[in-house]
MISEZA-426916 format. One record per residue (C-alpha): residue in one letter; x, y, z. Coordinates in steps of 0.1 Angstrom, whole numbers, m for minus. Layout:
REM residues N
> A,X,Y,Z
...
END
This chain:
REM residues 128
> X,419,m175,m13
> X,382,m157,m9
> X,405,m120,m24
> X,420,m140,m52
> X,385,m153,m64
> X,374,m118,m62
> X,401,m104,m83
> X,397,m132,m108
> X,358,m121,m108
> X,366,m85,m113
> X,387,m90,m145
> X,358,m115,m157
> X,347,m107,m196
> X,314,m87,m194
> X,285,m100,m219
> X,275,m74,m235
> X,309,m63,m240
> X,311,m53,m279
> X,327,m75,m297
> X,320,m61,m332
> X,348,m60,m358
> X,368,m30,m368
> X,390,m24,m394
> X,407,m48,m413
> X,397,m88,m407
> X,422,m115,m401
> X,430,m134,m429
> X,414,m163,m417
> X,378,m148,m414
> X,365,m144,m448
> X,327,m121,m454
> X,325,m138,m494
> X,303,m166,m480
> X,294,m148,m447
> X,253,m150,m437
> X,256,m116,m423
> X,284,m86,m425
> X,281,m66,m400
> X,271,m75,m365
> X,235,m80,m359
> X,239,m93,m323
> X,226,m57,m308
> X,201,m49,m334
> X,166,m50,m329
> X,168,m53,m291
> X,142,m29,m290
> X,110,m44,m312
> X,94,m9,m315
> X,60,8,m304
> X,38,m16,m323
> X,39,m56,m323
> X,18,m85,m333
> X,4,m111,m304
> X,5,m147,m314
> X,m34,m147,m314
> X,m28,m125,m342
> X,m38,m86,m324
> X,m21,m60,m326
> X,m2,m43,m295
> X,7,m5,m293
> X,30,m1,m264
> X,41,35,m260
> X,70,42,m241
> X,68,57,m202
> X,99,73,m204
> X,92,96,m236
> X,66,118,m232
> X,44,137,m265
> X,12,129,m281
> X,10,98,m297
> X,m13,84,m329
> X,m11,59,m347
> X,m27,49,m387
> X,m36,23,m402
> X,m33,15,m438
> X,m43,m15,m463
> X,m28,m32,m489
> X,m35,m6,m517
> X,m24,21,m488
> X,m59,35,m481
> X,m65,51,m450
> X,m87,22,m425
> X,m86,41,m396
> X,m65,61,m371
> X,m66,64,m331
> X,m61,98,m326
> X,m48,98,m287
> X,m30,69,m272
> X,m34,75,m237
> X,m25,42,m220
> X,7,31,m220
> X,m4,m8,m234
> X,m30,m3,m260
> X,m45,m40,m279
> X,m64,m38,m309
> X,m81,m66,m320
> X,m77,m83,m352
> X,m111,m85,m357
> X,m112,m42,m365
> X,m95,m52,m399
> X,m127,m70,m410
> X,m103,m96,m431
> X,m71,m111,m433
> X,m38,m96,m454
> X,m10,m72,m449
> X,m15,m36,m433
> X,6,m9,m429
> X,11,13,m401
> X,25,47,m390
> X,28,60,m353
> X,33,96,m348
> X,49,117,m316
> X,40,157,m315
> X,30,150,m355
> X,65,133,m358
> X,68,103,m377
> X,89,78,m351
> X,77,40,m367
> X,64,29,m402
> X,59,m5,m413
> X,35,m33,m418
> X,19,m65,m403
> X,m1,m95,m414
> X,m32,m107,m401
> X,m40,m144,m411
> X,m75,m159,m417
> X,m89,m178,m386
> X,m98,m209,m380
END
């Protein structure tokens, strides 16, 4: 009993298995009025160097695993330069919202070995 519970575990279907769809559709399963048209289960599973905390800071997390130089700019709405932290040494880097001096949307731009590897942007809303 114990050896056929085993085998039955062995041929179990594995979660992360990919079950993305290639090639043609059935006919029954119809992308017209579909939300999304491609697979979107495995994207984003990796949220990126730079992240907002729900206090509203901002955290730089560069990863162990890679190694390079990294520096990271930031940018207001009308895309002038605020300021830039030239070496990120610490693997977990938090810089307060407060070093924005007001509330909006920023952009930002980290850099390994002078290579651009994340651009985008954040908010920062008013306190209180």
């Amino acid at each position: 009993m114990t050896a056929l519970l085993i085998a039955v575990g062995a041929n179990a279907i594995d979660p992360a298995q990919d079950y993305s769809v290639s090639g043609a559709l059935p006919g029954h399963i119809s992308l017209e009025n579909a939300l999304y048209n491609r697979d979107t289960s495995r994207e984003n599973r990796n949220p990126g160097i730079v992240r907002c905390s729900k206090n509203g800071d901002i955290l730089i997390t560069v990863p162990r695993d890679v190694s390079g130089r990294y520096r990271i700019r930031f940018y207001d709405e009308e895309n002038l330069l605020l300021f830039e932290i030239r070496q990120i040494s610490d693997p977990l880097l938090i810089v307060e919202k407060y070093n924005f001096r007001r509330a909006g949307i920023f952009q930002y731009e980290v850099y390994r070995n002078s290579e651009l590897v994340e651009k985008s942007s954040f908010r920062i809303n008013r306190s209180g």
